[in-house]
N, C-alpha and C positions, 0 to 999 in steps of 0.2 A: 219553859217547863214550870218555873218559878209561878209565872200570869196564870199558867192554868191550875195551879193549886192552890191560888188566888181565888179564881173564878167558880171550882169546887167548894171551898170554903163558903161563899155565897151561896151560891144556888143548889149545891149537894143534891144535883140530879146525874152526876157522874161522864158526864160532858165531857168538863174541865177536865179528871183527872185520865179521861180516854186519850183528848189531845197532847197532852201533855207527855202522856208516855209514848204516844204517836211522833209527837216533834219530837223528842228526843233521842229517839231510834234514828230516825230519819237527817236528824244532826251530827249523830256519830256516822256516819254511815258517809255525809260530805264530808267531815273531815277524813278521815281516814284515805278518801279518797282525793283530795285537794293536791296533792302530788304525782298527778297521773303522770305531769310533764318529768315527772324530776323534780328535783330542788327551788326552787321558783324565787327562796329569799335566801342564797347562801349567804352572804353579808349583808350585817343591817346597815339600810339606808341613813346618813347622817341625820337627815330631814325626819330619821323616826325615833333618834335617839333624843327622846325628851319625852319624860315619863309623866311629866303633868298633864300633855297632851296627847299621850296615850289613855290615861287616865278619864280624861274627861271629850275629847272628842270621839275616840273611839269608842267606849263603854255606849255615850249615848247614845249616838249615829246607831250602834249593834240592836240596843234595843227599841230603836224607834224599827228602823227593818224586819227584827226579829219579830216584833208586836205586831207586824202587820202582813207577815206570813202567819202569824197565828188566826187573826180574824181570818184570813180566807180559808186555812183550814177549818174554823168554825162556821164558814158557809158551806165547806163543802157536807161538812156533817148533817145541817140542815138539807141541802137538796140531796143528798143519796138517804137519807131517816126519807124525809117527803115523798120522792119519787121509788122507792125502792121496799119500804115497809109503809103499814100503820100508824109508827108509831109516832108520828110529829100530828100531836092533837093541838089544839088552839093553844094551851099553855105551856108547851114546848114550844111552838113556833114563838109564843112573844119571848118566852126564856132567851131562845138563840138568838133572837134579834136583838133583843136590849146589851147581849152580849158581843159580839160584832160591834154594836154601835159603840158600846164602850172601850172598846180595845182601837177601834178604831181612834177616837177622840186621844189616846194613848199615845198613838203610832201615831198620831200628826203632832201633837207637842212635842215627842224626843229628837222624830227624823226632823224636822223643823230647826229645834234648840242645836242638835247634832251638827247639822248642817250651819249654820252661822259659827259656833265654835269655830268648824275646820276652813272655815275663811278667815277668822283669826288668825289660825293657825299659820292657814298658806301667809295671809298677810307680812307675819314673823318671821317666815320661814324662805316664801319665793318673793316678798316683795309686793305682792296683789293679793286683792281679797277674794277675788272670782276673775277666773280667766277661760269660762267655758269650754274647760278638763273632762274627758268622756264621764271621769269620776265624777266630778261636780253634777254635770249633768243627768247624772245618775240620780244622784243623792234628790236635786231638786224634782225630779219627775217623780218620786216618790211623796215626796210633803206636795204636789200638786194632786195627786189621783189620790191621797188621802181626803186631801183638801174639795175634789171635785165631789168623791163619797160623802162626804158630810154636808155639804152646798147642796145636790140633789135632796138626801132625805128631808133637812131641812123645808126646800122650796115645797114638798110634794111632792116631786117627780117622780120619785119611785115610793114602794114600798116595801114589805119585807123580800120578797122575792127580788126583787130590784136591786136589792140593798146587797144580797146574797152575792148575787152575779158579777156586782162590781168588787167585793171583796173579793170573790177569786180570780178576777182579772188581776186584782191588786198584788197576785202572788206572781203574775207573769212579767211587773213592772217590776216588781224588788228583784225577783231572779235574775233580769235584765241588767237591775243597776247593779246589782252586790255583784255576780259572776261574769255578768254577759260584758261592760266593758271592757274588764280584764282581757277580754278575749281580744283585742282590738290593737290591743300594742302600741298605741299613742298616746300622749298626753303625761304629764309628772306624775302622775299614777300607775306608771305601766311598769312598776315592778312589783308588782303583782301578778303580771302576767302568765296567763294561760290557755290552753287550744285545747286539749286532750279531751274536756269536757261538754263540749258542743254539743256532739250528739245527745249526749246525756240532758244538756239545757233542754235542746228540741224536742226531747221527749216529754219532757216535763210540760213547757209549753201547750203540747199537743195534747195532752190528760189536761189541762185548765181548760182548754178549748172544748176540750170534749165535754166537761163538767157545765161547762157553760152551756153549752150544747141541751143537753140535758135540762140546765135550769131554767130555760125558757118553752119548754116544753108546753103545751095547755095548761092547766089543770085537771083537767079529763082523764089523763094518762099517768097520774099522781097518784100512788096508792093509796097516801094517805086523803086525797081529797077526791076520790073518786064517788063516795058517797057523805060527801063535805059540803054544804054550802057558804061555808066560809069563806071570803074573798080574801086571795092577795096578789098584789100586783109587782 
């Protein structure tokens, strides 16, 4: 919420502070629900009683994640504006892109910095720094598909549309790490554990899918570019 009233303050086309009250509904809304199982941490884990590294690996790791649910929901804003109204004219479209791109750059330094912390951590704590924990695995598939998004636009390979689609894939990869492990019950991470929200994951999933679906549409079919000759790819 913080980033998008960040990102208001910049560009005060009211974007930022749409998503922003968007993620935050939408945040309340999984916690509240994060105990569907029951109780999931009745006793805290010895391994979490240490407030320095609640402090600094978790805070980051949250906002490198957080930061990159936010880009995808700033692509989703871009292809449903695009395909669904008028209103994404050429200087909205570069608005949303340059925005994306920066949040992304965001979300690959925290989930990144986050991630090597909490190998310190484990280091300290289990003895190793990476032990190929569903958790870890998580964490690093994230600072990769951030990593892959910025490598693409870089090389050219994609463009704004491009750029869109992989950011809300990007939401399918954090759901995956931050919830979808959990669900798996293995690894020194699995006290966290939970089932109850599965279906809920799969739905979500399946609206990214669908979104994407959508963002690779023509352009023909774009309300906004239907009498556009603006290219993007």
């Amino acid at each position: 919420m913080l980033l998008g009233l960040v990102i208001e303050r910049i560009y005060k086309d009211g974007v930022g502070a749409a998503i922003a009250s968007i993620v935050g509904v939408l945040s309340l809304i999984v916690a509240h629900n994060l105990a569907l199982s029951g109780d999931t941490m009745g006793v805290l884990r010895a391994v979490l009683d240490t407030n320095f590294w609640l402090a600094t690996h978790v805070v980051i790791i949250t906002l490198g994640y957080a930061s990159t649910f936010f880009s995808g929901f700033l692509a989703i804003v871009y292809i449903m504006r695009g395909f669904f109204t008028k209103s994404l004219d050429k200087d909205t479209s570069k608005s949303l892109t340059r925005m994306v791109y920066g949040v992304v750059c965001f979300s690959t330094l925290f989930s990144f910095v986050g991630t090597i912390l909490g190998g310190i951590w484990a280091d300290q704590s289990w003895g190793r720094f990476w032990g190929w924990d569903p958790k870890e695995n998580g964490a690093l598939l994230i600072v990769i598909w951030n990593a892959i998004i910025l490598h693409a636009r870089w090389g050219g390979m994609i463009r704004e549309r491009g750029l869109m689609n992989l950011a809300v894939f990007g939401n399918i990869v954090t759901a995956f790490s931050w919830f979808g492990v959990n669900m798996l019950n293995v690894g020194l991470h699995s006290y966290g554990f939970m089932d109850a929200a599965f279906k809920w994951l799969m739905i979500f999933n399946a609206s990214q899918i669908l979104i994407m679906a959508i963002g690779i549409m023509p352009l023909s079919t774009w309300a906004s570019f239907r009498t556009n000759t603006t290219k993007a790819a």
